[in-house]
Biotite code that builds the C-alpha atoms (Angstrom):
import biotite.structure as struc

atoms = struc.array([
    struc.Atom([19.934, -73.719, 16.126], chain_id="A", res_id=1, res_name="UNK", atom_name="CA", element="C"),
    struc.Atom([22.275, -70.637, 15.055], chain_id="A", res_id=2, res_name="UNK", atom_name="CA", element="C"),
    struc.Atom([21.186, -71.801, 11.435], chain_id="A", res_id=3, res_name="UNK", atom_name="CA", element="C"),
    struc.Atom([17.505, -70.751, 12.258], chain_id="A", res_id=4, res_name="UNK", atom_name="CA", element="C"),
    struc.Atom([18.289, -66.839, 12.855], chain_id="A", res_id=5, res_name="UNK", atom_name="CA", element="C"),
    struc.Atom([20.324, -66.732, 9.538], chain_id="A", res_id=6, res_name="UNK", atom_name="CA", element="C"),
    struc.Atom([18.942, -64.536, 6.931], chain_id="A", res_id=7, res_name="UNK", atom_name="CA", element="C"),
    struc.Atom([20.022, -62.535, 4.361], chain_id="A", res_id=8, res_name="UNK", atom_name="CA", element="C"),
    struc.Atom([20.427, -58.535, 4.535], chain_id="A", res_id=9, res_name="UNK", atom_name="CA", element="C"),
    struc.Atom([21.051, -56.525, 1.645], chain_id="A", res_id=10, res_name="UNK", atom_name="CA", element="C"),
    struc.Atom([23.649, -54.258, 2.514], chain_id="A", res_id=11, res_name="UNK", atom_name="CA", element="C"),
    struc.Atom([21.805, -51.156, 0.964], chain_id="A", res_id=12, res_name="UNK", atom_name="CA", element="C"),
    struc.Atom([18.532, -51.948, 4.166], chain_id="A", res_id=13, res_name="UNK", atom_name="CA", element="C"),
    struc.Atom([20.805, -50.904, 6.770], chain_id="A", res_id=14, res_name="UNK", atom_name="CA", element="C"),
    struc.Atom([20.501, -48.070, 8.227], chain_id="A", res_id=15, res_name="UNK", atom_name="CA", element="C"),
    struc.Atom([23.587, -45.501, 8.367], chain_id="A", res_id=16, res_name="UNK", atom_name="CA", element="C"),
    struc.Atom([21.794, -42.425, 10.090], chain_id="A", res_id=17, res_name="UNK", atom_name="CA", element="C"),
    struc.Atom([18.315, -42.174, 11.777], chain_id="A", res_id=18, res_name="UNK", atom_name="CA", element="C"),
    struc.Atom([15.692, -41.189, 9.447], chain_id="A", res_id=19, res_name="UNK", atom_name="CA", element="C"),
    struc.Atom([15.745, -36.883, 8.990], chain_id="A", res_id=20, res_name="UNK", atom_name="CA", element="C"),
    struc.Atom([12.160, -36.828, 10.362], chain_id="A", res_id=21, res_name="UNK", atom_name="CA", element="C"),
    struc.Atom([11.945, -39.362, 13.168], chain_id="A", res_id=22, res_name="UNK", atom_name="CA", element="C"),
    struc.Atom([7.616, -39.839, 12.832], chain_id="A", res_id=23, res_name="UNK", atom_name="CA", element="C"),
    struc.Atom([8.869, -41.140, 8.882], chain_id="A", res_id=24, res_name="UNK", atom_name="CA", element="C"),
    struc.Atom([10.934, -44.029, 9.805], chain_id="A", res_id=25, res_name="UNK", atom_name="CA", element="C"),
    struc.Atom([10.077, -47.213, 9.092], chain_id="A", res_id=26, res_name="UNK", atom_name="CA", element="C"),
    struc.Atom([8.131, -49.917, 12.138], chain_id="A", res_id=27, res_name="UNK", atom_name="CA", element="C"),
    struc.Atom([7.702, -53.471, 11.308], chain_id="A", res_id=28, res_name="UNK", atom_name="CA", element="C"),
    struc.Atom([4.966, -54.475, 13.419], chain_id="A", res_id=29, res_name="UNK", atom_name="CA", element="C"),
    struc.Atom([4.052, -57.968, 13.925], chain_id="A", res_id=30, res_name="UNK", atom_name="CA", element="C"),
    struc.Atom([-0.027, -59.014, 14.342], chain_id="A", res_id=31, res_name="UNK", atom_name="CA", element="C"),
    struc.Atom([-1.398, -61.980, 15.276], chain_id="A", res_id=32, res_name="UNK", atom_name="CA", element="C"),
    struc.Atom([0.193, -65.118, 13.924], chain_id="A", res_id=33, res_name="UNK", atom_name="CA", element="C"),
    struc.Atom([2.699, -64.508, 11.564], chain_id="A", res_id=34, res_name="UNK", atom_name="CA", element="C"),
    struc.Atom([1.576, -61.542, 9.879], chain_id="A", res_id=35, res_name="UNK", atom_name="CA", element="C"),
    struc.Atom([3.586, -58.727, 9.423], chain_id="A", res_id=36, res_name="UNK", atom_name="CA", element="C"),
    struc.Atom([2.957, -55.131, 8.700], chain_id="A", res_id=37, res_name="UNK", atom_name="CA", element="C"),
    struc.Atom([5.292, -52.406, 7.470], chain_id="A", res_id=38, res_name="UNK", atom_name="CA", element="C"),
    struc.Atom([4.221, -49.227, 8.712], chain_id="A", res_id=39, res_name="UNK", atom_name="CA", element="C"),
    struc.Atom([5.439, -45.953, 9.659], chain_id="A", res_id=40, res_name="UNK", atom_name="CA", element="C"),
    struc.Atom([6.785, -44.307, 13.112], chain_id="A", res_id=41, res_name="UNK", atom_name="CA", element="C"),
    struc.Atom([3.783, -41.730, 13.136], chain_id="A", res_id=42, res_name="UNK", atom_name="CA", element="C"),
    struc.Atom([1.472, -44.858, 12.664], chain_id="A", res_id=43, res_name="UNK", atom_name="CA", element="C"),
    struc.Atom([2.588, -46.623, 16.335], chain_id="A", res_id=44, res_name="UNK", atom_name="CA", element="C"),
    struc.Atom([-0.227, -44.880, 18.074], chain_id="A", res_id=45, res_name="UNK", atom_name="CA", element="C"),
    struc.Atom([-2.531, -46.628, 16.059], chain_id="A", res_id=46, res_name="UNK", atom_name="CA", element="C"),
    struc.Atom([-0.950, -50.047, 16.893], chain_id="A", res_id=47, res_name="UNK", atom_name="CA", element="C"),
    struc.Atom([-1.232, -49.883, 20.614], chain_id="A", res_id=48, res_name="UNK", atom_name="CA", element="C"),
    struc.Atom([-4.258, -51.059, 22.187], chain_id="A", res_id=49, res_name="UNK", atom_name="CA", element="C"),
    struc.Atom([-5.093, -51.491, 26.385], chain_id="A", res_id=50, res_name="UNK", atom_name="CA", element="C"),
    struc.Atom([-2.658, -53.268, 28.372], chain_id="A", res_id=51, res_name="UNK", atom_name="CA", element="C"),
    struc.Atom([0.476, -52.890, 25.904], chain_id="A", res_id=52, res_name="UNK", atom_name="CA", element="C"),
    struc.Atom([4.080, -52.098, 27.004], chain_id="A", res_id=53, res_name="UNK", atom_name="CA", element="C"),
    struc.Atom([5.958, -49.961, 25.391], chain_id="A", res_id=54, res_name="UNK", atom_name="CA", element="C"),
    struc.Atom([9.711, -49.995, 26.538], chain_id="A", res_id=55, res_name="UNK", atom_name="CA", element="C"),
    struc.Atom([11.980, -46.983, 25.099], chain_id="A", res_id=56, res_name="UNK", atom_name="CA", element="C"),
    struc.Atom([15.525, -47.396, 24.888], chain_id="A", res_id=57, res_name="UNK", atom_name="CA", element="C"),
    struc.Atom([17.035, -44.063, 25.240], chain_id="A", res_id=58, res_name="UNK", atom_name="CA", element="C"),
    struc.Atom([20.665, -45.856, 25.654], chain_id="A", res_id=59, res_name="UNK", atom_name="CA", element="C"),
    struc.Atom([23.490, -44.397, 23.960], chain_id="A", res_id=60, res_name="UNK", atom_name="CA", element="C"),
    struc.Atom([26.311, -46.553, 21.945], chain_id="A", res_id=61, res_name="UNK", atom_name="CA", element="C"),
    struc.Atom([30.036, -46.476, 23.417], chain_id="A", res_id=62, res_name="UNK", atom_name="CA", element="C"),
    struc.Atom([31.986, -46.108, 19.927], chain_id="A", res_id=63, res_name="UNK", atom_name="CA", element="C"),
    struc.Atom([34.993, -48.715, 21.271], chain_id="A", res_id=64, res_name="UNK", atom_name="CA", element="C"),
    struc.Atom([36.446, -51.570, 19.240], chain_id="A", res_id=65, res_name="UNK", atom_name="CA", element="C"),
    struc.Atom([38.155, -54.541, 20.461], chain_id="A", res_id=66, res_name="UNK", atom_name="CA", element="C"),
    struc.Atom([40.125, -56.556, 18.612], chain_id="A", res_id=67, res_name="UNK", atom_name="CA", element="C"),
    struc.Atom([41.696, -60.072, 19.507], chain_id="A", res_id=68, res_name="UNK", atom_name="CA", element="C"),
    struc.Atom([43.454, -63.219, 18.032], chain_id="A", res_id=69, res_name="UNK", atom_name="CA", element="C"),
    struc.Atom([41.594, -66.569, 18.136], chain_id="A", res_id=70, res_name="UNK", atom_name="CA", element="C"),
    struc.Atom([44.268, -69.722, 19.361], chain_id="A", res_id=71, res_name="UNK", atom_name="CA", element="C"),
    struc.Atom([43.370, -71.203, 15.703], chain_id="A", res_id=72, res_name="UNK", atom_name="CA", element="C"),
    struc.Atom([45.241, -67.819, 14.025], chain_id="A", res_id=73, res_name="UNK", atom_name="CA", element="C"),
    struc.Atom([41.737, -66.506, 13.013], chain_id="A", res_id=74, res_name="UNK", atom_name="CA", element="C"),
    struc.Atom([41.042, -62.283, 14.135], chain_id="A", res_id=75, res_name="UNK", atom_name="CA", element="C"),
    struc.Atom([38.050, -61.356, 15.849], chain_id="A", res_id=76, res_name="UNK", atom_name="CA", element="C"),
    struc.Atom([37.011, -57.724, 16.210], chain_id="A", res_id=77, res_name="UNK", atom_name="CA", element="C"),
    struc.Atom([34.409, -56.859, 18.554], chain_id="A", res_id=78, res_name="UNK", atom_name="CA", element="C"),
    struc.Atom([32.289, -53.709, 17.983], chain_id="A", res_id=79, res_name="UNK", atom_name="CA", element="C"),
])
């Protein structure tokens, strides 16, 4: 259910520029169960163990904006 991923994010957590020292940004890393971990970038070494895959994303975003009209009225903008 769409209900189930709801959650609420201050807006002051979101990032607005990558951290000025890439090793000090922040890594939630999740261990066995439910446990979570906040950690540091410069600390991922230390998380990895035999056998894990790491996937890097070196994609870049395509600044465009769409915008549209819904058939009820409402706007929808689509980043």
């Amino acid at each position: 259910q769409l209900e189930d991923l709801a959650y609420d994010l201050p807006a002051e957590l979101i990032a607005q520029a990558p951290a000025p020292e890439r090793t000090g940004a922040r890594l939630l890393v999740m261990g066995s169960g439910d446990r979570f971990v906040h950690a540091r970038m410069a600390a991922l070494p230390d998380q990895l163990v035999a056998g894990d895959l790491l996937v890097l994303n070196d994609t870049r975003v395509i600044p465009a904006r769409l915008r549209g009209r819904r058939p009820s009225g409402g706007r929808i903008e689509v980043l």
